[in-house]
TIMARVO-587998 format. One record per residue: residue number from 1; residue in one letter; x, z, y of N, C-alpha, C in turn. Coordinates in Angstrom, 3 decimals. Example, Ala and Ser with C-alpha at 12.3 -4.5 7.8 and 13.67 -1.06 7.14 Angstrom:
BEGIN
{1, "A", {13.190, 7.800, -5.690}, {12.300, 7.800, -4.500}, {13.200, 7.800, -3.300}}
{2, "S", {12.850, 7.080, -2.250}, {13.670, 7.140, -1.060}, {12.900, 7.870, 0.030}}
END
This chain:
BEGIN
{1, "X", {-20.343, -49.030, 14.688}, {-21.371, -48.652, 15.634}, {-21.020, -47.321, 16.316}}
{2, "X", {-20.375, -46.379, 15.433}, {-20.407, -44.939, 16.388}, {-19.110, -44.944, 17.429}}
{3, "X", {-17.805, -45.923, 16.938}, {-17.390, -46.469, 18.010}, {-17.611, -47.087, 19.521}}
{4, "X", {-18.436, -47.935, 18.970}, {-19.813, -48.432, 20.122}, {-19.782, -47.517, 21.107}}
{5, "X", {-20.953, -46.489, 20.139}, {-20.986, -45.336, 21.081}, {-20.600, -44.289, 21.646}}
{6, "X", {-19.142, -44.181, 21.245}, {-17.966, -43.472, 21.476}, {-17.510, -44.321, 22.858}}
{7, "X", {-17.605, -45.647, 22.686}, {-17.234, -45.937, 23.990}, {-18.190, -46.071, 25.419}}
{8, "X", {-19.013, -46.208, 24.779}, {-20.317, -46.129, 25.928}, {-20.473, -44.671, 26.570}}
{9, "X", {-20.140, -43.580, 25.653}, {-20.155, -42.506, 26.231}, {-19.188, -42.099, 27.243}}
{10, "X", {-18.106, -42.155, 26.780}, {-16.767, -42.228, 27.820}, {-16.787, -42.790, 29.049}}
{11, "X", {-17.765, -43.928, 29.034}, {-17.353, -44.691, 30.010}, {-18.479, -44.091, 30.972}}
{12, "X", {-19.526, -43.516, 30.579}, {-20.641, -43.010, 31.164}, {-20.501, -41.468, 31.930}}
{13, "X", {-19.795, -41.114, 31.268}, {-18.840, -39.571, 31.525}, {-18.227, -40.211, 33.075}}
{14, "X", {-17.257, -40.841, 32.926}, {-16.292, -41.574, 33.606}, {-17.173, -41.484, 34.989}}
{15, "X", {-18.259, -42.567, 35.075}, {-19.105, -42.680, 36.072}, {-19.791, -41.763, 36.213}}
{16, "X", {-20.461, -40.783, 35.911}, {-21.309, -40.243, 36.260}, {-20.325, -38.366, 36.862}}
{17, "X", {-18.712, -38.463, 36.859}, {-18.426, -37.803, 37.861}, {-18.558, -37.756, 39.214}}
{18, "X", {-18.264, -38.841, 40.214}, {-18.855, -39.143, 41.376}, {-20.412, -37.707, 41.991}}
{19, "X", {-21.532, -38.590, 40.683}, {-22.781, -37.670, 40.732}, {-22.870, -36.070, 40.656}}
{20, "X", {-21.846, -35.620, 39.997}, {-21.518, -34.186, 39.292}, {-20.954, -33.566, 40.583}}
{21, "X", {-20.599, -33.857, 41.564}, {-19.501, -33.049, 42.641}, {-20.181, -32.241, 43.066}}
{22, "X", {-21.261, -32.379, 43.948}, {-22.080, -31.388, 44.236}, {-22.469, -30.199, 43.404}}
{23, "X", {-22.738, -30.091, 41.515}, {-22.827, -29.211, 40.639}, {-22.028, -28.948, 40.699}}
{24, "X", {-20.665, -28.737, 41.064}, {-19.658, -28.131, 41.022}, {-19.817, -26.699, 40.707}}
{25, "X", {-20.292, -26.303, 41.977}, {-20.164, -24.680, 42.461}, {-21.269, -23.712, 41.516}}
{26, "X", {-21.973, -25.089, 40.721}, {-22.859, -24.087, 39.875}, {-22.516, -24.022, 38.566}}
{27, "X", {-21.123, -24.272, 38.063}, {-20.384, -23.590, 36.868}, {-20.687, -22.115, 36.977}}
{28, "X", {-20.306, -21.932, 35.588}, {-19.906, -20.386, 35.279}, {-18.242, -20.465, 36.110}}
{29, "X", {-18.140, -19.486, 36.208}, {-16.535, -18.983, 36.670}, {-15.648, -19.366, 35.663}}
{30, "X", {-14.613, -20.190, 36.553}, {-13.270, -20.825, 36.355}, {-13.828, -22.270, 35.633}}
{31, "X", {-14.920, -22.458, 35.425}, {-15.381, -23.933, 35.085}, {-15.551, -24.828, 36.335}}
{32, "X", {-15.884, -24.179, 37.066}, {-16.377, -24.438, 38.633}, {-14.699, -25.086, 39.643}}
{33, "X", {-13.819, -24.901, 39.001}, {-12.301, -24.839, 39.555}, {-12.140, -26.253, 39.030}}
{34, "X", {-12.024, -26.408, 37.597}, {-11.804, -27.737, 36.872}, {-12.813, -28.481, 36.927}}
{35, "X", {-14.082, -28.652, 37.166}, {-15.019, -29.683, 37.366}, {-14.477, -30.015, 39.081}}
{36, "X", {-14.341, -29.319, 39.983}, {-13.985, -29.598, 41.358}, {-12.499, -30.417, 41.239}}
{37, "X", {-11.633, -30.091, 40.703}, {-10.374, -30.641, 40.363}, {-10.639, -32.277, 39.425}}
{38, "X", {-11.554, -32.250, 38.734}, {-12.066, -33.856, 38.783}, {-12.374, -34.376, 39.421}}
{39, "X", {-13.669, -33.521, 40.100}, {-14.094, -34.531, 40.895}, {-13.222, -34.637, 42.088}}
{40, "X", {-12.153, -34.168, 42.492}, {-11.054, -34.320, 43.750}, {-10.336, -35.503, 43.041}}
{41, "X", {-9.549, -35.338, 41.924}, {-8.821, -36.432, 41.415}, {-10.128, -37.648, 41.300}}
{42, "X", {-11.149, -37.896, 40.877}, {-11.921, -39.362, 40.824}, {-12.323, -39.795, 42.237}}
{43, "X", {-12.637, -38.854, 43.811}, {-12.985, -39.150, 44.684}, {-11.697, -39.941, 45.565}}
{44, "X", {-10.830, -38.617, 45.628}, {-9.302, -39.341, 46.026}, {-8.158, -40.079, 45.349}}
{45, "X", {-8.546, -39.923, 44.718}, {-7.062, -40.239, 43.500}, {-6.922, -42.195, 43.696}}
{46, "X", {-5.434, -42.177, 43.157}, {-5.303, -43.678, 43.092}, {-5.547, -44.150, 41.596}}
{47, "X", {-5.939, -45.851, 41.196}, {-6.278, -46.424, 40.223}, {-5.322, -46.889, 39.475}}
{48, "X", {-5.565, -46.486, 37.950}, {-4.047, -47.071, 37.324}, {-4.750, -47.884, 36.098}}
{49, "X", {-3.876, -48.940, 35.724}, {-4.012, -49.767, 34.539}, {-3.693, -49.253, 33.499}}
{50, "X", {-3.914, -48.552, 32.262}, {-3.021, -48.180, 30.961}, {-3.550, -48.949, 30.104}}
{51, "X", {-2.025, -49.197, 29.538}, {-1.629, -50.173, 28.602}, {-0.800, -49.532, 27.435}}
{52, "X", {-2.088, -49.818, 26.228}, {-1.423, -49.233, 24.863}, {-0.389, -50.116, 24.746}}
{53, "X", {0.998, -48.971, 23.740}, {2.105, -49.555, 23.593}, {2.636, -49.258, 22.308}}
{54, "X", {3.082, -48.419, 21.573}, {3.723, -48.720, 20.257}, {3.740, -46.828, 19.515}}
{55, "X", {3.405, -46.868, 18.663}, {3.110, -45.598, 17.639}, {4.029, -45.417, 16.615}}
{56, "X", {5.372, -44.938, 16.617}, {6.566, -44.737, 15.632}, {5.900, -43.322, 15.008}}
{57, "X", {5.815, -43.759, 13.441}, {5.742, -42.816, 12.596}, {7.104, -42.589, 12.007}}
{58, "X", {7.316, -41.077, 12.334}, {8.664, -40.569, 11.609}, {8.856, -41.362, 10.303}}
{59, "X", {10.011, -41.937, 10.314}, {10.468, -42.018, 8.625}, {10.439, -41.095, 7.470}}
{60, "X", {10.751, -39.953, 8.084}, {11.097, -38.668, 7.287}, {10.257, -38.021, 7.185}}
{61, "X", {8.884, -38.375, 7.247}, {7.282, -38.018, 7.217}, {6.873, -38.393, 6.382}}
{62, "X", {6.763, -39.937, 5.956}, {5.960, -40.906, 5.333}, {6.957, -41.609, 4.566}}
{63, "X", {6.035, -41.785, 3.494}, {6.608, -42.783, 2.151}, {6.820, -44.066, 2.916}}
{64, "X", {7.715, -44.940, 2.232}, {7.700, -46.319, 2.670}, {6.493, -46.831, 2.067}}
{65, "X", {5.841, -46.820, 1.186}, {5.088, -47.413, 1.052}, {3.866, -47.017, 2.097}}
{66, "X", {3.345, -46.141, 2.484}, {2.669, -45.473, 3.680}, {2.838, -46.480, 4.659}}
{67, "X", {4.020, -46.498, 5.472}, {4.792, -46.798, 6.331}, {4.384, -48.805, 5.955}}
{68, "X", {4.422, -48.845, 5.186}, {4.277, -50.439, 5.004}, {2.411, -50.546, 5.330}}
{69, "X", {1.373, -49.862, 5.352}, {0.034, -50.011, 5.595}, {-0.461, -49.538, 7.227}}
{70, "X", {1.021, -48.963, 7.515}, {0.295, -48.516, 8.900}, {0.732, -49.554, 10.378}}
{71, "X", {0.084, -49.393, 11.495}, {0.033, -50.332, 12.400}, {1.033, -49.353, 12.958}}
{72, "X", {1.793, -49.751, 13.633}, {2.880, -49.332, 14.986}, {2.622, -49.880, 16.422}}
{73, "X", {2.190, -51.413, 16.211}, {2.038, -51.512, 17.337}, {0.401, -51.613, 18.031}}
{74, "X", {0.089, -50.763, 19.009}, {-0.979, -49.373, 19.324}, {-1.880, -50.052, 20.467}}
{75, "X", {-1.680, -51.351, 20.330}, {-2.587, -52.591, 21.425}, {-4.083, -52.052, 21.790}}
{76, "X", {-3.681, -51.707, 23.296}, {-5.315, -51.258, 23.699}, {-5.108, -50.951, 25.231}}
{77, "X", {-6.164, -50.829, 25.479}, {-5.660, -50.547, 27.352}, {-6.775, -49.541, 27.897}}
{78, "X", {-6.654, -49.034, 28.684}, {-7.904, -48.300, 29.925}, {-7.658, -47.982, 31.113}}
{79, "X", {-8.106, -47.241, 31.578}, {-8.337, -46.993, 33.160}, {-7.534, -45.570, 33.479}}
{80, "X", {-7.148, -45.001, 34.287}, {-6.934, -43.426, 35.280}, {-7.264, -43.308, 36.350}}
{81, "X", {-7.558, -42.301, 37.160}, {-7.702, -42.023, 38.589}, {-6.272, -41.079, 38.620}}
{82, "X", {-5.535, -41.168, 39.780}, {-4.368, -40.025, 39.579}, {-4.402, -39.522, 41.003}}
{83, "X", {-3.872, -38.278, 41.102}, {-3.243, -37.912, 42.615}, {-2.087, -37.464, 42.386}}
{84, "X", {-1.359, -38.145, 43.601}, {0.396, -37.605, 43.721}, {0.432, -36.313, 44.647}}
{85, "X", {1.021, -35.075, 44.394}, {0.725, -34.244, 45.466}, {1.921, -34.216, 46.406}}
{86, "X", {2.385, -33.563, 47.515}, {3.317, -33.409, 48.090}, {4.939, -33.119, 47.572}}
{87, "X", {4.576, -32.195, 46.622}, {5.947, -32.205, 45.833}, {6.321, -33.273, 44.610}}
{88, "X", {5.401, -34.233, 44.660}, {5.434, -35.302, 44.054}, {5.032, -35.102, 42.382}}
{89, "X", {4.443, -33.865, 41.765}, {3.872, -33.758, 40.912}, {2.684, -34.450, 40.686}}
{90, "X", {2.176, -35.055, 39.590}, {0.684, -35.883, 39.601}, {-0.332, -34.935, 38.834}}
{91, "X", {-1.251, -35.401, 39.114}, {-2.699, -35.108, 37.977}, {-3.440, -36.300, 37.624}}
{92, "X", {-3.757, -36.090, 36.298}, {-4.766, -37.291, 36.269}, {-5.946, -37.113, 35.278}}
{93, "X", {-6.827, -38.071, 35.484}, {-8.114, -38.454, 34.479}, {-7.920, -39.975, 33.763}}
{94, "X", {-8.153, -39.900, 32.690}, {-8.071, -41.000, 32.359}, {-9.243, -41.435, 30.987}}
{95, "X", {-9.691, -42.671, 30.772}, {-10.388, -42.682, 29.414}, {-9.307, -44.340, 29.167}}
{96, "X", {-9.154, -44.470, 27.661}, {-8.656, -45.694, 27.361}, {-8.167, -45.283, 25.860}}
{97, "X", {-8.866, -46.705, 25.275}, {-8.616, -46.863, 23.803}, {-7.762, -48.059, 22.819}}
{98, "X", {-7.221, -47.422, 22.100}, {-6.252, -48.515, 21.352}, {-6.368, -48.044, 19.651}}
{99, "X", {-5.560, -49.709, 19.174}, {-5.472, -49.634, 18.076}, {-4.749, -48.379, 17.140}}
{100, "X", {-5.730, -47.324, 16.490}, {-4.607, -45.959, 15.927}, {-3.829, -46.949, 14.574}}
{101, "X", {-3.318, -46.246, 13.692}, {-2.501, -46.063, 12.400}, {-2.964, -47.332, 11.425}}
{102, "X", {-4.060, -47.079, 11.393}, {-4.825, -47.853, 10.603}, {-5.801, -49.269, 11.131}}
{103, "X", {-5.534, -49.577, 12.165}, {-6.461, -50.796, 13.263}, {-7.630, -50.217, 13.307}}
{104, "X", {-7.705, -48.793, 13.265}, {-9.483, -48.519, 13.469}, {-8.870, -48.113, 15.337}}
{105, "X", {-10.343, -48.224, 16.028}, {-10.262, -47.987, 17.688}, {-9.952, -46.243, 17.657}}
{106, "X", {-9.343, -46.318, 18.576}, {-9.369, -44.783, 18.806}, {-9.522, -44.375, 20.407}}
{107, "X", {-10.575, -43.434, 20.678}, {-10.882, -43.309, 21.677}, {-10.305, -42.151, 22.361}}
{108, "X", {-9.988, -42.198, 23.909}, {-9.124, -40.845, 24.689}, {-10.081, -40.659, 25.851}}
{109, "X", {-9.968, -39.493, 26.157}, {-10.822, -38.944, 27.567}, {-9.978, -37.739, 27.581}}
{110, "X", {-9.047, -37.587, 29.168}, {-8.672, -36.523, 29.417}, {-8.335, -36.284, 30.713}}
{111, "X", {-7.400, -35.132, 30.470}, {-6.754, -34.720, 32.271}, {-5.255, -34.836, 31.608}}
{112, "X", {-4.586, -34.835, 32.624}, {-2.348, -35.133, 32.631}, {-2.483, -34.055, 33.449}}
{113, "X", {-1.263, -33.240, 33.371}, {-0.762, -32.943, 34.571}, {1.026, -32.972, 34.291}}
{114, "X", {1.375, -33.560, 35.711}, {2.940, -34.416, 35.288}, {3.822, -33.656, 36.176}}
{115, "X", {4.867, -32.770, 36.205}, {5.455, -32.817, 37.195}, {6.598, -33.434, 37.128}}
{116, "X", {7.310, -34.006, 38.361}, {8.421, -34.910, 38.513}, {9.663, -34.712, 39.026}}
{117, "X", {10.646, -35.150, 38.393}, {12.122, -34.597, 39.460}, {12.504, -36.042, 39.412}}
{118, "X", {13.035, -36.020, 40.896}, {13.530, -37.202, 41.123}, {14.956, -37.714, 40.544}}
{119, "X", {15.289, -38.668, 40.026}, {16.780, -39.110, 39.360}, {17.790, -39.571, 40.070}}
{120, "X", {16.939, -41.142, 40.740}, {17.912, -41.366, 41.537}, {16.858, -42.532, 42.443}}
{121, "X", {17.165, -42.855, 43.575}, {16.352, -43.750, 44.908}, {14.822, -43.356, 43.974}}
{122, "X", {14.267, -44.229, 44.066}, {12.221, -44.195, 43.511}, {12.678, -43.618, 42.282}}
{123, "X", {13.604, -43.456, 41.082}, {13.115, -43.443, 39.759}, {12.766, -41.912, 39.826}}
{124, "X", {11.931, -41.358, 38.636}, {12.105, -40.246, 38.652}, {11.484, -39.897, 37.005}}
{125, "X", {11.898, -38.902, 36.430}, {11.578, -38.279, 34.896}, {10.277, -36.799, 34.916}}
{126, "X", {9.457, -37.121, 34.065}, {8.705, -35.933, 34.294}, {7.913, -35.612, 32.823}}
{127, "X", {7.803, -33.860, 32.626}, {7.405, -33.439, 31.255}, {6.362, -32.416, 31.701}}
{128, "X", {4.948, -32.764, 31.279}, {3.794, -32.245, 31.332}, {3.043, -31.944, 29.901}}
{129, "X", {1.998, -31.719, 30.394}, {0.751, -31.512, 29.154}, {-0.300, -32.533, 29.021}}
{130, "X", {-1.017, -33.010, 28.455}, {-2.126, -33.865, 28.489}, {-3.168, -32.947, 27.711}}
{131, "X", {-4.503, -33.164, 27.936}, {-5.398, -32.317, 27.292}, {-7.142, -33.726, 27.004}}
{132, "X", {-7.594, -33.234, 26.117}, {-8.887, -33.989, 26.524}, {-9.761, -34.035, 25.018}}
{133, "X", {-10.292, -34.742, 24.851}, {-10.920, -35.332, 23.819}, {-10.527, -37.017, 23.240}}
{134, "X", {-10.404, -36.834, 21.669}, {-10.085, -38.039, 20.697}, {-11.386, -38.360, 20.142}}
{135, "X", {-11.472, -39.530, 19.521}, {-12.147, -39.793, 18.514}, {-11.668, -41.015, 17.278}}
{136, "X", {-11.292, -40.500, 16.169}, {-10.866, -41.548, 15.198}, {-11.785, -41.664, 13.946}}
{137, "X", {-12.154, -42.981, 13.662}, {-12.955, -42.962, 12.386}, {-12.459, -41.658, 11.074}}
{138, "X", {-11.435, -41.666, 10.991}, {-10.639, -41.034, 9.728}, {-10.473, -39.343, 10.259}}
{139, "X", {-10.924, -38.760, 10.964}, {-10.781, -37.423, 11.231}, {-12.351, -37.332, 12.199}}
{140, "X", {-12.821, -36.461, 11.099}, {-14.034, -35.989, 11.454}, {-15.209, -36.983, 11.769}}
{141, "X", {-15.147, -37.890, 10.879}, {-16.357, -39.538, 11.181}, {-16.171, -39.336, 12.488}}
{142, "X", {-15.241, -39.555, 13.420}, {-15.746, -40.147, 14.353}, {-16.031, -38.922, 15.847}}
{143, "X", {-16.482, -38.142, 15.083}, {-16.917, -37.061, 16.082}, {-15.504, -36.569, 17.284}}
{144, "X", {-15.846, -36.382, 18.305}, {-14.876, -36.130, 19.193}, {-14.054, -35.084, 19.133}}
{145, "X", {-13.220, -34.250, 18.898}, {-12.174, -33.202, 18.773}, {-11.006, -32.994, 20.149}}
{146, "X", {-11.105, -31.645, 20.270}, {-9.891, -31.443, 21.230}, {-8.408, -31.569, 21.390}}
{147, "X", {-7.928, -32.297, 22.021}, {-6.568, -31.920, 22.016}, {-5.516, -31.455, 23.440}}
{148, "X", {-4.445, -30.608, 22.874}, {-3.643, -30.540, 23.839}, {-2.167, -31.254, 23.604}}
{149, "X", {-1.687, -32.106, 24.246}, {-0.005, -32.633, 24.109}, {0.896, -32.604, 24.849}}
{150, "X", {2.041, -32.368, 24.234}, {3.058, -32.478, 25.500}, {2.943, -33.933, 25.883}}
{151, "X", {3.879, -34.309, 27.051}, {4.337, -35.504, 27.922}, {5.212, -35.322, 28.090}}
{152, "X", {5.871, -36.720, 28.099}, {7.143, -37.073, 29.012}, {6.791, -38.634, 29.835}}
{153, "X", {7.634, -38.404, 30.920}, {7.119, -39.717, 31.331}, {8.550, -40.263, 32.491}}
{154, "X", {8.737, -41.194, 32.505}, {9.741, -41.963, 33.091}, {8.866, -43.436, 34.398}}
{155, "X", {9.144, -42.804, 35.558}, {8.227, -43.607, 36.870}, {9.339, -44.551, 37.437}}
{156, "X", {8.851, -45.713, 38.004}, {9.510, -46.422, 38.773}, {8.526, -47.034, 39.362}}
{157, "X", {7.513, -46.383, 40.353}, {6.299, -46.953, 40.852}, {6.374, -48.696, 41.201}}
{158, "X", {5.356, -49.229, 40.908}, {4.161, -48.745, 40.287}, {3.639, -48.611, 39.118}}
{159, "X", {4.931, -48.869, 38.330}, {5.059, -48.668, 36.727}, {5.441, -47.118, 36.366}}
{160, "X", {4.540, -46.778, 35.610}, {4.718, -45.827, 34.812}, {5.124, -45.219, 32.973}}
{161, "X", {6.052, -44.900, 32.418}, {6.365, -45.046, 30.816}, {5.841, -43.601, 30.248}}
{162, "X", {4.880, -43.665, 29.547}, {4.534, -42.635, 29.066}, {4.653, -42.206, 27.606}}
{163, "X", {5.447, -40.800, 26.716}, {5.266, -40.521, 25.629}, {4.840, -39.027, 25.321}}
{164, "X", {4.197, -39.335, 24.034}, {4.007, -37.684, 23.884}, {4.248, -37.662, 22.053}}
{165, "X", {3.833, -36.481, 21.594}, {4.221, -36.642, 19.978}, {3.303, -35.823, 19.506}}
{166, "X", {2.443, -36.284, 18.348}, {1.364, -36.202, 17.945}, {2.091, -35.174, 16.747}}
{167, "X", {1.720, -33.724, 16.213}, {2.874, -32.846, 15.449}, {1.499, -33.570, 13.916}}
{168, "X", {2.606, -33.296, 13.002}, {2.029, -33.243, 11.225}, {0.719, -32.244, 11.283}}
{169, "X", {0.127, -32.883, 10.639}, {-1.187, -32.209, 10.363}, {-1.028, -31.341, 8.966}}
{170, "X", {-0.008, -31.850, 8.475}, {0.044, -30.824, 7.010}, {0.559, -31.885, 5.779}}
{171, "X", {1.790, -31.769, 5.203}, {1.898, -33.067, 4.450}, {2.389, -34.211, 4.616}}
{172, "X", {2.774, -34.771, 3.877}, {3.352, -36.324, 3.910}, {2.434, -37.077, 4.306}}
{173, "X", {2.379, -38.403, 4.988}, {1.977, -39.114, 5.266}, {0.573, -39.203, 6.437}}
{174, "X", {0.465, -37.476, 6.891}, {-0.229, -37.067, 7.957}, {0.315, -36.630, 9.686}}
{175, "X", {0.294, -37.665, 10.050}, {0.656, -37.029, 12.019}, {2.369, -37.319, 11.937}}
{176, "X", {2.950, -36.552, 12.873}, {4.418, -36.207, 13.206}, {4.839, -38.179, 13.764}}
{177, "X", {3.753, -38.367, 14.570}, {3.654, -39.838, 15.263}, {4.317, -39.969, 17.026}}
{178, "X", {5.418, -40.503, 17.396}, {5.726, -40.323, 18.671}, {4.968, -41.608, 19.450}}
{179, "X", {4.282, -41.182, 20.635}, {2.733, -42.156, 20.921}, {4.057, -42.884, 22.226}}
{180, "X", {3.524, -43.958, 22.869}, {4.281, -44.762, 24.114}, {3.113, -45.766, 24.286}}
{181, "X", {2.651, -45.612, 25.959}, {2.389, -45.813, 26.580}, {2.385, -46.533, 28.098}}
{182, "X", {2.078, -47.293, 29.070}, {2.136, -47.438, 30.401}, {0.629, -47.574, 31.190}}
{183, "X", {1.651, -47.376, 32.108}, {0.349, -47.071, 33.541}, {0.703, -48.172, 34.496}}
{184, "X", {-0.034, -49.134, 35.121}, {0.213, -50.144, 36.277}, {-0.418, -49.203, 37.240}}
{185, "X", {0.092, -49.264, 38.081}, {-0.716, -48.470, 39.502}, {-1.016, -49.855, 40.299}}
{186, "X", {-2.430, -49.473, 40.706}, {-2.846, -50.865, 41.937}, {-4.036, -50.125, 42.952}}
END
């Protein structure tokens, strides 16, 4: 159930930026910058498909026997709004949930910011930050917690490959998880 409502909330967040643009300007200072910077990325931004993809837990982290109870492959999907800017760096919003470690749902709400160098014709490689809010049954019932992660990401529009690496929480058989991801752009 608090899943449920872990997702009902997200998705309500999600929509009810549109409504928020106008409050903008009545943040406190420097809140007023990043609520406007959403609502620019959800008004203009383009629509992307994400598609959970596969969760490698270090070997050299976790017992095999560990390693034999946990899920790898991270089946789940959601939504982004993104903007490409002129120098071809992106930003984005995104909410979308997949299967964590254990097949419990795990829920994401955040901002990307990607910048890109081009490789070669369309492809191009890019290493950012991701920031936002989680929610997993097994850390903190459920309750939402902050995070910040690196990115890497590999484009060949309108496909996008996304990874980042989740560091050890303390201990064997906790975190040190490299996450993979995609984005359909439409």
């Amino acid at each position: 159930m608090k899943s449920f409502r872990s997702l009902l909330a997200g998705l309500a967040l999600l929509l009810s930026i549109p409504a928020a643009q106008a409050a903008c300007e009545d943040w406190w200072a420097g809140f007023d910058t990043a609520c406007s910077k959403v609502s620019q990325i959800w008004s203009q931004g383009n629509n992307g498909l994400l598609l959970s993809g596969y969760a490698y837990h270090s070997r050299s982290q976790y017992t095999q026997e560990k390693l034999n109870e946990l899920n790898e492959f991270a089946y789940g999907g959601g939504f982004d709004k993104h903007i490409t800017h002129e120098n071809g760096n992106e930003e984005s919003i995104f909410f979308f949930v997949f299967a964590d470690s254990h097949e419990d749902p795990q829920f994401n709400l955040g901002y990307m910011w990607m910048p890109y160098w081009k490789v070669a014709g369309d492809f191009q490689l890019g290493a950012g930050l991701s920031g936002g809010l989680v929610s997993r049954t097994d850390i903190f019932n459920g309750i939402p917690f902050p995070v910040i992660l690196p990115m890497l990401s590999a484009k060949f529009s309108p496909i996008t490959l996304y990874t980042t690496y989740i560091p050890s929480l303390g201990g064997v058989n906790n975190g040190s998880v490299l996450y993979t991801y995609g984005r359909i752009e439409f």
